[in-house]
C-alpha angles and dihedrals in degrees: 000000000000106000116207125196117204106184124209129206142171108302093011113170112249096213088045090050094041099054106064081044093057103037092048097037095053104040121106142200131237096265093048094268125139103246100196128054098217115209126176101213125184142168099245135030088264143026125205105230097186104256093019137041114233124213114202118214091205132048125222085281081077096077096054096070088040120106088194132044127187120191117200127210123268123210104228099055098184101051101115120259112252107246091242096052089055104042086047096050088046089045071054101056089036087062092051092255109156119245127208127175124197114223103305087014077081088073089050093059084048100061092054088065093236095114095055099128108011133099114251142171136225138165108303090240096059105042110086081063101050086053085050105055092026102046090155083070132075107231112203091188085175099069137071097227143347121212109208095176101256093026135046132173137187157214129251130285117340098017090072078067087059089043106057081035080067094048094057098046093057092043095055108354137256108301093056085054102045088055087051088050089049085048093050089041098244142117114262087192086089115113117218087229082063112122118262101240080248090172101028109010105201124186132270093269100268129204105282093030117129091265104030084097086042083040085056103051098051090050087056094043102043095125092059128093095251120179127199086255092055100047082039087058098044092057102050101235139087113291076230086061107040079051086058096045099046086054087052101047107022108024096236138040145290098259090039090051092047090054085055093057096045090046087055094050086052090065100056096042083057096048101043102033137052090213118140118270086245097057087043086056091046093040090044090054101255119142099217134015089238094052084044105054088037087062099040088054094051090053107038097021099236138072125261097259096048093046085053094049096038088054093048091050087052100053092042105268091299105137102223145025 
């Protein structure tokens, strides 16, 4: 089973700490399995969380048997990183052991010099400081999240949600992560190249929000040749409008959102199915196999054959999820 570390120090931010808990705790496999072992590690018997005392159940020993390790935000950023805290997360990184931050964790990760040289995120408010105490590092302060293979950081709040969603997608596909997004309550359809909400940051449309039943029922009708008028007049308002709503909720449009999905059920369709890349693109909604494997390469950054063989790779050679 998949172990994964969060590590808790002093100031740590409680919905930082609490959202790799909840999205790895909670994800299951097909077969009803957990897929991931969960442990809280920290340096010292307890951490000062700001209104509560943790406890955590593991020491920092905890992190050398991990194969993930998540590293939450603390409050105070510029609080310097104990010595032992940095020389096990780099023993860590020496061993191969992924390494994810949350928003300021990504300061954290930083300081440990394993960043010199790669792109990274944090939250936008942060990360004119983070440039400026880290130069050797590229901060994208415009992104939720960049993947760079080992390591991964992301933006603030809600974008450590679409992180560890990420996480679990490319640790058992997309069906298996779609089913832990349905589970937290939030879209999985969010890229981590999507524009932080820098000036009015929304949420992540939530159930009971004005489009979850429009989100819906382009989900359901992906396959379809929807137009903007057709999605405008399903959901009973101007296509103007719709265009408006989906900005402020979801950060694109309509039709952008709608390739998302489809990309995503192509995914699945990839992972769990041997059908011919031309099928995938009809059955996705795509109307042709070229415009289908040119999107899929702008948002997963592969074509259709190597994700499929990637994936099967990951999970061993089986064929499906």
């Amino acid at each position: 089973m998949h172990t994964v570390a969060v590590l808790a120090l002093n100031t740590v931010v409680p919905f930082d700490l609490s959202t790799p808990i909840e999205v790895f705790t909670r994800t299951r496999l097909p077969d009803g399995g957990r897929a991931y072992e969960v442990r809280v590690c920290g340096p010292t018997p307890t951490v000062d969380a700001g209104l509560f005392t943790l406890r955590p159940p593991w020491g920092l020993d905890g992190l050398a048997t991990a194969d993930t390790i998540v590293l939450p935000g603390c409050a105070d950023v510029t609080a310097p990183v104990p010595g032992e805290v940095l020389d096990a997360l780099r023993r860590a990184a020496a061993a191969g052991t992924r390494i994810a931050s949350i928003c300021a964790g990504a300061f954290i990760l930083a300081a440990t010099g394993l960043l010199d040289g790669r792109r990274v995120t944090t939250h936008w408010l942060a990360a004119g400081l983070l440039a400026e105490r880290h130069p050797d590092i590229d901060v994208d302060p415009a992104v939720l999240y960049v993947d760079d293979g080992q390591f991964l950081t992301s933006a603030g709040a809600a974008a450590g949600l679409d992180l560890c969603l990420h996480l679990v997608r490319r640790d058992h596909g997309s069906a298996v992560a779609a089913d832990a997004a349905r589970i937290s309550v939030v879209p999985l359809e969010r890229e981590g190249g999507q524009a932080q909400f820098i000036v009015h940051d929304q949420p992540p449309t939530p159930r009971g929000s004005l489009l979850e039943p429009v989100l819906t029922w382009m989900r359901d009708n992906a396959a379809r040749d929807l137009t903007l008028d057709d999605i405008a007049a399903h959901a009973g308002m101007s296509s103007r409008t719709l265009n408006r709503r989906f900005r402020e909720q979801t950060g694109t449009t309509p039709l952008q959102w709608l390739l998302r999905a489809r990309v995503r059920r192509a995914q699945h369709l990839l992972e769990a199915t041997d059908h011919p890349v031309d099928r995938i693109a009809a059955d996705a909604g795509f109307g042709s196999p070229t415009a289908f494997r040119d999107r899929f390469r702008r948002v997963v950054g592969t074509n259709p054959q190597a994700y499929r063989a990637a994936f099967r790779r990951l999970r061993g050679g089986e064929g499906a999820i």
